[in-house]
Backbone as CSV, one residue per row, in Angstrom:
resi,resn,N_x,N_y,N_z,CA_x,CA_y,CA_z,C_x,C_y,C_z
1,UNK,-67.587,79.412,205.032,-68.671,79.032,204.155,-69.376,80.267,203.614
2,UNK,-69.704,81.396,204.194,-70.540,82.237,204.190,-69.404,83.428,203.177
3,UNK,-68.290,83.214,203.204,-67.240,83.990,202.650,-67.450,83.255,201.204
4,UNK,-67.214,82.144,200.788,-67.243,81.253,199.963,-68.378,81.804,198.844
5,UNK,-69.754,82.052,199.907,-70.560,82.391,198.913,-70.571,83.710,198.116
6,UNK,-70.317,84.503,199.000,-70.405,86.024,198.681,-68.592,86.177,197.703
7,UNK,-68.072,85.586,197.733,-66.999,85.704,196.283,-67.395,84.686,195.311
8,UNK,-68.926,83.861,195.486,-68.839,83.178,194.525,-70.228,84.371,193.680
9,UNK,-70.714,84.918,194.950,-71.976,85.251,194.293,-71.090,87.170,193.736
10,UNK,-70.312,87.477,194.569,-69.276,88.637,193.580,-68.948,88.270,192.186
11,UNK,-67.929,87.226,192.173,-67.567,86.453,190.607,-69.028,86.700,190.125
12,UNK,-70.334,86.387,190.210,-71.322,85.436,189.098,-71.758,87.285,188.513
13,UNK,-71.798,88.165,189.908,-72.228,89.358,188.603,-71.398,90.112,188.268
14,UNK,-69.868,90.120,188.794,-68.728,90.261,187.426,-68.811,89.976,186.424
15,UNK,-68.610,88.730,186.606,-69.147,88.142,185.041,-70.455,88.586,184.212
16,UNK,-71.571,88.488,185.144,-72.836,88.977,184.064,-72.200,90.526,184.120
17,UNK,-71.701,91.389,184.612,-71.391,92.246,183.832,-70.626,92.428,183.114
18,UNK,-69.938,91.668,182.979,-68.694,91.221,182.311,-69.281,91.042,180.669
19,UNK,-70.429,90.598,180.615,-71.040,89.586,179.552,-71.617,90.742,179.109
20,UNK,-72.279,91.903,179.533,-73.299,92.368,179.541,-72.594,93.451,178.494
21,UNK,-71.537,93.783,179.439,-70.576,95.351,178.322,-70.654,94.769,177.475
22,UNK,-69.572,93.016,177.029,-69.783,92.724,176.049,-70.578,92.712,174.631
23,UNK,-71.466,92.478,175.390,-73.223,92.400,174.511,-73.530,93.922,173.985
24,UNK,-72.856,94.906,174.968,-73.407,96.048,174.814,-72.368,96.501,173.374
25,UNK,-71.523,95.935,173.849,-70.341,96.235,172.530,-70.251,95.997,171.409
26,UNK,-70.748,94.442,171.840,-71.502,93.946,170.171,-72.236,94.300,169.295
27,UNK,-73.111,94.854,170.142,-74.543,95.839,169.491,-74.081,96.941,168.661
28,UNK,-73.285,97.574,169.920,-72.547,99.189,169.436,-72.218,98.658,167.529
29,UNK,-71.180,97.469,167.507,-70.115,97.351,166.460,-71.142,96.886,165.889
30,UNK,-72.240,95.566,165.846,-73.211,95.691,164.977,-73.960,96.793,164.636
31,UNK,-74.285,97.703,165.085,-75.069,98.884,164.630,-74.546,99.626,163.450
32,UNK,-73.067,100.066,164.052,-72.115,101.101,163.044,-71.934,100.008,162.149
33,UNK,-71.816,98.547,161.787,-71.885,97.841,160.602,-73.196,98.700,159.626
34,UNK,-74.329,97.972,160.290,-75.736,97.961,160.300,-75.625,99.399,159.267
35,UNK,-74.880,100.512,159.483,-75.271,102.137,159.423,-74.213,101.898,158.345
36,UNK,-73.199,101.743,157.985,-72.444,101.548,156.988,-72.735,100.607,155.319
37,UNK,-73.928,99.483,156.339,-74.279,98.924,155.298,-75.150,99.998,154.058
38,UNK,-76.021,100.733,155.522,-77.070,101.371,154.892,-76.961,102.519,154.278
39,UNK,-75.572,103.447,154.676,-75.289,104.369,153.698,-74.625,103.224,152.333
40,UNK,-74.208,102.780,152.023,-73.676,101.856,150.893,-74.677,101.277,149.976
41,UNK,-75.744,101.406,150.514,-77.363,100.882,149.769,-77.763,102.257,149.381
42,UNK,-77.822,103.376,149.977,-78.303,104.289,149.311,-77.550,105.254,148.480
43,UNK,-75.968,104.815,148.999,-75.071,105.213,147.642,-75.312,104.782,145.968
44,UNK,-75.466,103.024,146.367,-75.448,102.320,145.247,-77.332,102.373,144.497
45,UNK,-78.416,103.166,145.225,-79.989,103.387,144.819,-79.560,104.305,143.957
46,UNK,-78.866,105.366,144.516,-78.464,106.676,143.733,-77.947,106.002,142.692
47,UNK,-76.917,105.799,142.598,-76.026,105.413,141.845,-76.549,105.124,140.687
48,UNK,-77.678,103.636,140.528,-78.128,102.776,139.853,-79.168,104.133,139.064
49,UNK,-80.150,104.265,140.054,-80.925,105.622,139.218,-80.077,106.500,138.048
50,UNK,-78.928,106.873,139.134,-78.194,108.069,137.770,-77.798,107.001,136.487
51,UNK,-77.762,105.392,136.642,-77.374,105.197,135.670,-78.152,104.445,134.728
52,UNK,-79.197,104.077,135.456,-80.549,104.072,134.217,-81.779,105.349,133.738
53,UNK,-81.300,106.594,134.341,-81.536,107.724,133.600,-80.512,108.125,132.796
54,UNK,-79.044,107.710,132.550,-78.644,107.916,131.393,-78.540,106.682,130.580
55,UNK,-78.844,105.566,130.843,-79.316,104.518,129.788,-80.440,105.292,129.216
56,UNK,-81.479,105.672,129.707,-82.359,106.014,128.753,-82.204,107.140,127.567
57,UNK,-81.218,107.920,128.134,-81.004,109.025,127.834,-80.283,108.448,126.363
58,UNK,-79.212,107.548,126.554,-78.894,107.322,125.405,-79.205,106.766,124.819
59,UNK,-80.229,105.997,125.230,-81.295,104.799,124.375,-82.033,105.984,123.216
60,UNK,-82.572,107.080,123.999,-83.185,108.268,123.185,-82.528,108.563,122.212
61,UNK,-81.122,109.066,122.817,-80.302,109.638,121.519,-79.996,108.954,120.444
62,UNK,-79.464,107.379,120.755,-79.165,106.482,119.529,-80.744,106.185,118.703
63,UNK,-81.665,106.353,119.141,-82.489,106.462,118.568,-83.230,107.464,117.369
64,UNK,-82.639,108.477,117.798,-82.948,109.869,117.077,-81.741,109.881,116.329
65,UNK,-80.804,109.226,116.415,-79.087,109.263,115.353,-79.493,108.500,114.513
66,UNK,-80.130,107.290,114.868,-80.710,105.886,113.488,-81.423,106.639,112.459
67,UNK,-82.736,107.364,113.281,-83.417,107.888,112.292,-82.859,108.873,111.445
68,UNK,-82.124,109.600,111.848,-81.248,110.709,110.777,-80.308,110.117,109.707
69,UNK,-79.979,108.819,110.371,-78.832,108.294,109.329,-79.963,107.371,108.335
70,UNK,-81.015,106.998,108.690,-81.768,107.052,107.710,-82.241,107.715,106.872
71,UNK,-82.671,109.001,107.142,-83.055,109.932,106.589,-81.788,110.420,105.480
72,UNK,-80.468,110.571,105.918,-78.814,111.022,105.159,-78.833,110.172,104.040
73,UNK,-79.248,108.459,104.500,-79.067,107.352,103.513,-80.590,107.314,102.353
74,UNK,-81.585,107.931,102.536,-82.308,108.388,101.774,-81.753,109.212,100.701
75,UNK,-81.698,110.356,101.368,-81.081,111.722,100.585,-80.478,111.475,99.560
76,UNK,-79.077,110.549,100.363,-77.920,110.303,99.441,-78.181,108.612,98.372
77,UNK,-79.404,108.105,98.756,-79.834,106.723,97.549,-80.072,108.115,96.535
78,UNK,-81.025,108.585,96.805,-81.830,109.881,95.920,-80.913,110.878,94.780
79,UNK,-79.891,111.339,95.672,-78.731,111.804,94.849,-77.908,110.731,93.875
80,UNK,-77.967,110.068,94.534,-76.899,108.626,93.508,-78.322,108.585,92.100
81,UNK,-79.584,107.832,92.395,-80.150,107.635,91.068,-80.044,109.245,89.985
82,UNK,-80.310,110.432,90.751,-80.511,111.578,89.896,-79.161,111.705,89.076
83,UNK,-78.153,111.206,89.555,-76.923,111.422,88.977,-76.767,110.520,87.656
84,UNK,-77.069,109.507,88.210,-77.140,108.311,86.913,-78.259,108.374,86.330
85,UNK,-78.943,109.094,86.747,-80.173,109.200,85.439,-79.870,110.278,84.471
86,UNK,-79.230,111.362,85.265,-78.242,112.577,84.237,-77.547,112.197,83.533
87,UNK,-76.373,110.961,83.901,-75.247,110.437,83.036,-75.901,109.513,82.153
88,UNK,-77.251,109.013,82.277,-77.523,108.517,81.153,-78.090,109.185,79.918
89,UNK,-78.550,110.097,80.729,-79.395,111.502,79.705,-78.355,112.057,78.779
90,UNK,-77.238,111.927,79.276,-75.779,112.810,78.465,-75.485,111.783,77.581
């Protein structure tokens, strides 16, 4: 009887240690998830930054190209009437 107990009460904290590495293992492999997630978030912060500082960047530039090709399409309305106002003068 007294044998009975002491391999039942051996088995019960095998097992809780048994359970316990487990748990400890789980943690471990959740963590290095956990740390993988979190370099991958601050890859993709970076990331996103570098790529709405060059959205802006080119938001700027196509902006400053409109206005010049306005300015070209001025010039050149301007040149077209002076021309036909010459060819009518002739």
């Amino acid at each position: 009887m007294m044998i009975d107990y002491l391999l039942t009460d051996l088995y019960i904290r095998l097992m809780n240690k048994n359970s316990t590495l487990n748990f400890e293992n789980d943690l471990k492999r959740l963590e290095g998830r956990l740390d993988d997630l979190v370099h991958v978030c601050d890859r993709l912060q970076s990331e996103n930054k570098s790529l709405k500082e060059q959205q802006d960047s080119l938001s700027k530039e196509r902006a400053t190209l409109l206005q010049k090709n306005e300015q070209v399409r001025g010039r050149v309305e301007a040149m077209i009437i002076r021309l036909k106002s010459m060819e009518q003068g002739n």
